[in-house]
Each structure stands twice: as C-alpha cells, then as structure tokens.
C-alpha positions, 0 to 999 in steps of 0.5 A: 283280620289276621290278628282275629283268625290266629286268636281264633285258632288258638281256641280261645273264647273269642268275646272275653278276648275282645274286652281284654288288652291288646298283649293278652290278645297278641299272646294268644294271636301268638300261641294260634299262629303255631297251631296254625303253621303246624297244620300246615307243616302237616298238609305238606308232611303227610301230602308228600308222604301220602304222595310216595303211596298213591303215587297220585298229585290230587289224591295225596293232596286231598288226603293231606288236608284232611289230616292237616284240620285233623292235626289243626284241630287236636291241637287248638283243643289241647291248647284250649283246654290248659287252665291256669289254675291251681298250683304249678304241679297241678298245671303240669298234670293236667298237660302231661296227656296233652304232651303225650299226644302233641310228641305223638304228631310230632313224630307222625309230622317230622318224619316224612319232612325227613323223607323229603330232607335226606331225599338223595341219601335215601335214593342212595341207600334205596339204589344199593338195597335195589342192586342187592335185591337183584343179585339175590333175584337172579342168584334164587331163580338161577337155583331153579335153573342150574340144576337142569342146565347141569344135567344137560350140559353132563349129558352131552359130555357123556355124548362126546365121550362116547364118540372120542372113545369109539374113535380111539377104538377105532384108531386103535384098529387101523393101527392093528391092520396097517401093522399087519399089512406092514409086517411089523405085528401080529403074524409078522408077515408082510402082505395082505393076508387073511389075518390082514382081512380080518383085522381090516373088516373088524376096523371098517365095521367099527368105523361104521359104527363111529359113523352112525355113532357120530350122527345119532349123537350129534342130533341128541347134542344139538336137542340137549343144547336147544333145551339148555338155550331154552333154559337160558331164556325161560331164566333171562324171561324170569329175571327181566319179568320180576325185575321191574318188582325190585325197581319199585322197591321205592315206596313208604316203608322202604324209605323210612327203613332207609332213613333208619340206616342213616346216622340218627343225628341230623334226623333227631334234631329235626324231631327235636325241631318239630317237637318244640313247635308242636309243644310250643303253645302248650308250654306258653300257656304253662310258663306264662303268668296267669293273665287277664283272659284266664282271670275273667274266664275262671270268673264265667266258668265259676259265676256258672259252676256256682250258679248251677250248684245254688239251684242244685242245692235248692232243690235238694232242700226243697225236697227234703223241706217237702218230704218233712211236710208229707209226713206231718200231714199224714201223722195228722191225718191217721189220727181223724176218726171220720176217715178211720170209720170211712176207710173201715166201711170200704175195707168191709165192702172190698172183703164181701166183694172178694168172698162173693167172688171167691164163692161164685167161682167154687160154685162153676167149678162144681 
C-alpha cells in the first residue's frame, strides 16, 4: 500500500510499473518517496513562515498545505517528465529547466527552516536592532522637543537674571544710604540728612520694584515650567506610543535581514541540504541506467507516435490519390460534345436573362 502510494507520487505510469520487476518498482517507490517528504518539509517550511506573518495557528497551517501540494505536485511533474532517452547531453538538456526550478524550491523551502534553525541567533540580532531603533526614536522625537524646551528653559534665566540684576541694583543702593548715614560717603557727614533721604527714597522705590519684579517674574517662571513639564510629557507620550511599533519589528523580512547578518556558512550548507533533496530524483533519474519501465514506456509512447504518423501519412496520400482522380475526370469530361452544347445553351438563356433585365431597368429609370 505504502509501496503503491510512493510510486504514485513519483509520477510514474502506474499499470507499466505493475508488469515490471520488484527493483524497477522500488527505484521509483524510492524517487516518490523524496517528492513526497520534500513536500512535507515544505508544509512545515512555509506553515512557520507564514506563521511569523499572520501571527495565526489555522490560518498558517492552511495556507502551508496549500503550498505543500503546489511544491508536491511541481515536483512529481519534473520528475516525470525526464525521459531516458537519447544520448547523455541530450538528458542533461532536457533536465537543465527542471534544475533550474527545483534550485528555485530549494531556496523558497530552506530559508524559513533556517528561520526556525538559528531562532535564538536572530532574536539576538532582532533584540540589538530593536534597542537601536529606540534610541534613534527617542533621539528623532526629542528633535521635535528640545528646541522648545530650550527656548523655555532661556527664557526663565532671562527671568532669573532680571531679579539678581535688580537685586544687585538694589543692594547696591542701601549700600549708598547707610553710607551716608554713617558718614563714611557721599557728603561725609554723619546723620541722617536730606542727601540721606533721598538716597533712602531712591533705594526703598527700587526695592519695590524688586518686590513687584520678583512676583510677576516668579508667575511667568512657574507658567514657563508648566509648559516645559508639558513638553516633557507630550515627548514621554510620543515615545511610549511608537514604542510598541519598534517592539513589533519582529516580522518576516526582519528576520530574513537577521539571518543575513549571521555568518552565511551553517545557512549555506543547509541550502546545500535542502537542494540535494530537491534534486534528488532528478539526478536519479539521469544517473540511473535506462530500465525496464523507460524501455516498455518508449515502446507505448512510439507504438502510439507511429500509429498516429501512419493514419497521418494515410490521409496525406489519399488526398493527394483523390486530387489526381478529380483531374482525370474532368479532362474527360471537358472533351464530351453533349455537355459542351448543354452548357452552351444555358450560358445563351443566362445572357438574354441579363440583357432583359438590364433593359427593363433603363426603361424605369426614363
């Protein structure tokens, strides 16, 4: 039963294998057993590959056997179409397409086993690229942000400097009137004098003005640091929002790119792996010596190809037979007198027909 399925699978001509002997039905139970696993291998390949897309169980599975009898069946149909027949070059020619496309599932059927293979390496390599992209997140939003909070932060120096200047003004007044009070500048006098007075009024009214200075500057200083904290947590929502985008940097392409950063050995030879098996039957066909099958297969194939070129044949010489016939009948024919004077006699009444016509139709026109 399993014997019958693999021969099956191989593409091969089922009732011919029957009559051959039991090696000739084991080489091709053989060649349908690799088609059949490298199918298989393709339904886990492309069900894990499709399973880093979708990020959905059922629907990657589906998916994968669907490509699974796709790759099955572009195998058993390049396997079975390789006749041993002609000379070796001949072969070879006739299987370089088959080649070609059987690299081509090769490479589409080893690459996301390699996925699989080198899992923890990639999330290695996917965990660096992730910590990057987010230190280049947060240095591209903050470009958005510094500016501002920059400016900002100027702006209440400039507030502070104010007040240290108007206290140093006013410092520097007080100075001015205990000195003179004391004796020790201005008129040299010690008491408190006119000049005292008025050194004393011109230092009260700029400590006022410190005063006043110091609460109006001090609510534009608390406004300036609301709208920086503001800064701050519009910037801290920004990154928190688009972080979630670089932790999904997780899907298909990043991987394959990961696995491209790895060294290409280990992953080649694994290429290598999957290609032997892919080309496999191919090669076991073209190696092997022509069997018993391929003898009684060329025997249908011919005993049918010469068959139909017989009938074809046939009919080209009966035509041509028939063709050679028609023209002795007529040349015998055309020299009859009866159907001369027959055909004479209708070609005079089709011409008085015609002139009759063509005069009755003269005559409407006048």
């Amino acid at each position: 039963m399993l014997k019958h399925f693999f021969i099956t699978c191989s593409g091969a001509d089922t009732d011919i294998l029957k009559s051959s002997s039991n090696g000739e039905q084991n080489k091709y139970a053989g060649i349908g057993a690799t088609v059949f696993f490298t199918a298989v291998m393709a339904f886990i390949a492309s069900s894990y590959a499709l399973f880093t897309v979708f990020d959905n169980l059922f629907a990657a599975i589906g998916f994968g056997f669907v490509w699974a009898l796709l790759i099955f069946n572009l195998d058993r149909f390049i396997v079975s179409t390789i006749k041993k027949r002609g000379s070796i070059i001949d072969q070879i020619i006739q299987a370089l397409p088959r080649l070609v496309l059987a690299l081509i599932i090769a490479i589409v059927i080893s690459k996301p086993l390699e996925l699989k293979i080198f899992e923890k390496e990639i999330n290695q390599v996917l965990l660096e690229q992730k910590n990057e992209l987010t230190l280049a997140n947060q240095d591209q939003i903050a470009l958005q942000f510094n500016p501002k909070t920059k400016v900002l932060e100027q702006e209440i120096s400039t507030l502070k400097n104010e007040i240290v200047t108007k206290e140093t003004e006013v410092n520097a007044l007080y100075a001015v009137y205990i000195n003179e009070a004391e004796g020790t500048a201005g008129t040299n006098r010690l008491g408190k004098g006119p000049v005292y007075k008025e050194k004393r009024d011109k230092h009260d009214t700029a400590l006022a003005e410190l005063q006043q200075l110091k609460t109006t500057n001090a609510e534009k200083i608390t406004a300036t640091e609301i709208a920086i904290t503001n800064l701050k947590t519009d910037y801290d929502t920004q990154v928190t929002t688009s972080q979630p985008i670089i932790d999904g940097f997780d899907g298909l392409m990043a991987r394959v790119n990961a696995l491209n950063t790895l060294p290409w050995i280990p992953s080649f030879f694994i290429f290598l792996l999957f290609l032997a098996i892919e080309t496999s039957p191919i090669f076991a066909k073209l190696l092997s010596p022509k069997g018993e099958y391929d003898f009684k297969l060329e025997d249908q194939e011919t005993a049918i190809k010469t068959l139909v070129d017989q009938k074809v044949a046939e009919r080209k010489l009966a035509l041509k037979t028939d063709f050679i016939i028609n023209d002795r009948v007529y040349t015998d024919i055309a020299e009859e007198d009866e159907l001369y004077e027959y055909k004479r006699k209708k070609a005079r009444e089709l011409m008085q027909l015609q002139a009759d016509a063509f005069y009755n139709g003269q005559k409407k026109l006048l």
